[in-house]
KEKE-3310 file (N, C-alpha, C; in steps of 0.2 Angstrom, whole numbers, plus 5000, padded with zeros to 4 digits):
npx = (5395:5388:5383:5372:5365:5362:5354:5343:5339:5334:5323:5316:5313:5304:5294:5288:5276:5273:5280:5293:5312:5323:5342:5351:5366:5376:5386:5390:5391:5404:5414:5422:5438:5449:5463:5459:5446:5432:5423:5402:5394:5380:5367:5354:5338:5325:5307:5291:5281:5271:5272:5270:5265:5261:5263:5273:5282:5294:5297:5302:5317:5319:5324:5318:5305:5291:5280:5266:5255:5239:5244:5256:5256:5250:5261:5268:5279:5293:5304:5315:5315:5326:5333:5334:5338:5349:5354:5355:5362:5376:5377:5379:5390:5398:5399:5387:5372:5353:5337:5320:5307:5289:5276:5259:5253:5261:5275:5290:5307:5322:5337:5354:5368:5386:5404:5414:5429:5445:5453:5453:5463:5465:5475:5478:5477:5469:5476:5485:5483)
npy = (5300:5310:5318:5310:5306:5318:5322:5313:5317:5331:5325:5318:5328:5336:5330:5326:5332:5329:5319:5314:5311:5299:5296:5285:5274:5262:5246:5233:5217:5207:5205:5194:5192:5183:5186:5197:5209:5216:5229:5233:5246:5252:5264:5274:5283:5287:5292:5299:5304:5304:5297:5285:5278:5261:5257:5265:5266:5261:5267:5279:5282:5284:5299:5315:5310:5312:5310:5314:5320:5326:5328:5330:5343:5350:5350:5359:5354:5359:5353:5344:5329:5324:5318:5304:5297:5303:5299:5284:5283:5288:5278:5265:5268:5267:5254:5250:5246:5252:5255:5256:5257:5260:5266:5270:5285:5282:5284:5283:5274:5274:5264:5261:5253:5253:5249:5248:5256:5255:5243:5228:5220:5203:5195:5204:5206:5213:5220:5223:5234)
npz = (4739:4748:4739:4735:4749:4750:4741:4743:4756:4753:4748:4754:4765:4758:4757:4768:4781:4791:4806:4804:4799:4798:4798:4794:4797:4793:4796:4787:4782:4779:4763:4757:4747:4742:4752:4757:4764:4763:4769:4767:4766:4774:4770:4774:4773:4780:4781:4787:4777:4765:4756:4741:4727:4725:4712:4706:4711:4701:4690:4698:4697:4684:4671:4675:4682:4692:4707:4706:4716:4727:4737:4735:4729:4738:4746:4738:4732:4722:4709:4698:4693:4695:4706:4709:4700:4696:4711:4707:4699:4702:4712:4706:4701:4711:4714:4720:4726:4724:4733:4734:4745:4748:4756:4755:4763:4773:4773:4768:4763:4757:4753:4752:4746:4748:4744:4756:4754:4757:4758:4772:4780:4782:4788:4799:4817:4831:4842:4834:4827)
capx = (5390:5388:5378:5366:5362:5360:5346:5336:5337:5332:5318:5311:5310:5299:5289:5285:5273:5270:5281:5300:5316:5327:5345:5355:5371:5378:5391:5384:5393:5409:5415:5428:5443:5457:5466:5458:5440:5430:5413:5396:5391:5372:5363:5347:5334:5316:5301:5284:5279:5264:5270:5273:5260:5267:5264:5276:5291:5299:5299:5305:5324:5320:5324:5312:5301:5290:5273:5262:5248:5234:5248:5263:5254:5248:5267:5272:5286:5296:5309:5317:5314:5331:5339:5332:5341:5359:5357:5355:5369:5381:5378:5379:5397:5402:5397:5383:5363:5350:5330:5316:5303:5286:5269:5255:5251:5264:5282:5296:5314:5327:5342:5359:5375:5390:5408:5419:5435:5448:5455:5454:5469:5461:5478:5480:5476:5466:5481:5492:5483)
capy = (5298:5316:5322:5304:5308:5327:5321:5309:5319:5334:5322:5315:5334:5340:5327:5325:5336:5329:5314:5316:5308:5297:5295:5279:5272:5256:5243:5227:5210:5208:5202:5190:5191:5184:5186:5203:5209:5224:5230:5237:5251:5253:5272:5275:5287:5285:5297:5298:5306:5303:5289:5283:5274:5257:5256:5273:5264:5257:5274:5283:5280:5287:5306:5318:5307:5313:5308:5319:5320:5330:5330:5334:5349:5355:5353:5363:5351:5359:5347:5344:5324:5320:5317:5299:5295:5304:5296:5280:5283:5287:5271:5261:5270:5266:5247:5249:5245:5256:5250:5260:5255:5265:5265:5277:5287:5279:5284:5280:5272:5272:5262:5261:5250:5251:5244:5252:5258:5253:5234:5224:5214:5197:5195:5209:5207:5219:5224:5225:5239)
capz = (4745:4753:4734:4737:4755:4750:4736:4749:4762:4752:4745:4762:4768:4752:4756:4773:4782:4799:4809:4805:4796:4800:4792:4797:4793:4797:4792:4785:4782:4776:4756:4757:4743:4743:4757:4760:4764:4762:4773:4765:4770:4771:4771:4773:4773:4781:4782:4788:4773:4762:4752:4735:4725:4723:4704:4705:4711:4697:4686:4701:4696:4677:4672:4675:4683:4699:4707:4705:4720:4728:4743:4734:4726:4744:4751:4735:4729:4717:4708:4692:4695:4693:4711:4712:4695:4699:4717:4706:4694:4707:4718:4704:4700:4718:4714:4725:4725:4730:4732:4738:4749:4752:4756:4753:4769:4778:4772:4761:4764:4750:4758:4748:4749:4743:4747:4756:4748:4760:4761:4777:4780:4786:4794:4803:4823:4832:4843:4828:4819)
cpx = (5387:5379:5373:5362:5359:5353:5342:5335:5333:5323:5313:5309:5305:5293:5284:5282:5273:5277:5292:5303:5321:5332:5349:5359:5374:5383:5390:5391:5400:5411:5420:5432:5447:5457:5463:5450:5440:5422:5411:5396:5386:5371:5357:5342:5328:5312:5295:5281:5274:5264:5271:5268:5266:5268:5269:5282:5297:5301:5301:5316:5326:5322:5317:5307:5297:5284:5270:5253:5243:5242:5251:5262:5254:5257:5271:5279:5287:5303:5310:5316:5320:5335:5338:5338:5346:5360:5359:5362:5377:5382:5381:5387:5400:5402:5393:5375:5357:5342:5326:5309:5298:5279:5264:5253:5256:5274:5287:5302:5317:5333:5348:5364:5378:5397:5412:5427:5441:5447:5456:5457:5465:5468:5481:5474:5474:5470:5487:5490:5482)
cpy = (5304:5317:5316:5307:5315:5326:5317:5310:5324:5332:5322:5322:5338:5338:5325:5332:5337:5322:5317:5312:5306:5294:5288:5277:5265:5251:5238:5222:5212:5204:5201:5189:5190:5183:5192:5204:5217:5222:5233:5240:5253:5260:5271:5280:5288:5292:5294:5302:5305:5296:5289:5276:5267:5254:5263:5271:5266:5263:5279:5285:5283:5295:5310:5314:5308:5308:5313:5319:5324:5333:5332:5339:5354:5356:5358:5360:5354:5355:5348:5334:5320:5317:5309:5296:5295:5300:5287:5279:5282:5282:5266:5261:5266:5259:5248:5247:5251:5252:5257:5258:5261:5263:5271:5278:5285:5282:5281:5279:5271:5270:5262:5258:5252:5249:5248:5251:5254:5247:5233:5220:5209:5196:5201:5207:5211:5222:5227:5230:5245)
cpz = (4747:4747:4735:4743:4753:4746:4741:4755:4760:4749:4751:4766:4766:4753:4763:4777:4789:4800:4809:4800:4800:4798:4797:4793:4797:4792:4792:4785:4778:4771:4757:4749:4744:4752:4760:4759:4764:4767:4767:4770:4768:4773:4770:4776:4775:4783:4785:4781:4771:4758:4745:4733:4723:4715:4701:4705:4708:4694:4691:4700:4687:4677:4671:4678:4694:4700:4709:4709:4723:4735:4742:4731:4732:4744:4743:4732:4723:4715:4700:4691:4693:4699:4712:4707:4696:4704:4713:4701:4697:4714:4712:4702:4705:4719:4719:4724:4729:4728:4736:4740:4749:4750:4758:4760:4777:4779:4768:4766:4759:4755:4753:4752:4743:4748:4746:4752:4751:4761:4771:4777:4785:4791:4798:4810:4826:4837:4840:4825:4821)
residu = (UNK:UNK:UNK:UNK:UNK:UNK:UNK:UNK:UNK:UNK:UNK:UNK:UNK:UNK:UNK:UNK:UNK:UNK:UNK:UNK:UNK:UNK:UNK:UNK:UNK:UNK:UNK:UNK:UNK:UNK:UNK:UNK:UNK:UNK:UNK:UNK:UNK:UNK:UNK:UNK:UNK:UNK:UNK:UNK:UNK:UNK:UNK:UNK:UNK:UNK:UNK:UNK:UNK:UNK:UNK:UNK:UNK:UNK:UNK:UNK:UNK:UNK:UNK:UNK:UNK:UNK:UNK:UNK:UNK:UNK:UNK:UNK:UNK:UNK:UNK:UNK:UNK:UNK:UNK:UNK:UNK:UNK:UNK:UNK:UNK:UNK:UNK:UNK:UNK:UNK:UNK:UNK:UNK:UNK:UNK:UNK:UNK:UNK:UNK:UNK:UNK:UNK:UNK:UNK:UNK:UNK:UNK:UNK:UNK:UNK:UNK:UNK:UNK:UNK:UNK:UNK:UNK:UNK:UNK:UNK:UNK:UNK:UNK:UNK:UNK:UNK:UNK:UNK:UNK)
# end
């Protein structure tokens, strides 16, 4: 999780000039198995950045694959275009999903779940634990 965040934090920095980043965590709905549950836990990444063509998206998740703009030239983005790819390979390890949201001139979001590790005893009591 840490090397994920590290790449789409390191990402949303490169790219954004003006506005800010904002990272967010939170604990989503809870998977019933069995006798035991587990939570999602959602991450996420937002910029005001420049944006991302939406015919760009879908290849953003291959190796070596950047976007290459008049803007990302000014901000001087150096990259090897693989953080998108590895953040994708190690979500997918974790059983988790990632997607990425963005719109040109507006900012990007990449948000990731995955399922935490630790079981939730459905009968355990919220004074008993």
């Amino acid at each position: 999780i840490k090397q994920i965040l590290l790449n789409l934090i390191s990402n949303a920095y490169k790219f954004t000039s003006r506005g800010g980043i904002k990272v967010s965590v939170k604990l989503d709905r809870t998977l019933r198995e069995a006798s035991k549950s587990k939570r999602l836990i959602e991450f996420s990444v937002k910029d005001t950045g420049y944006g991302i063509p939406q015919e760009h998206l879908e290849c953003l998740f291959q190796r070596h694959r950047m976007v290459h703009t008049d803007e990302s030239r000014r901000l001087n983005s150096k990259g090897s275009g693989l953080g998108l790819m590895i953040s994708k390979k190690l979500v997918d390890k974790l059983g988790g999903n990632i997607k990425l949201e963005s719109e040109e001139n507006k900012g990007t979001k990449v948000t990731f779940t995955v399922v935490e590790k630790k079981e939730i005893d459905s009968q355990c009591k919220p004074t008993g634990c």
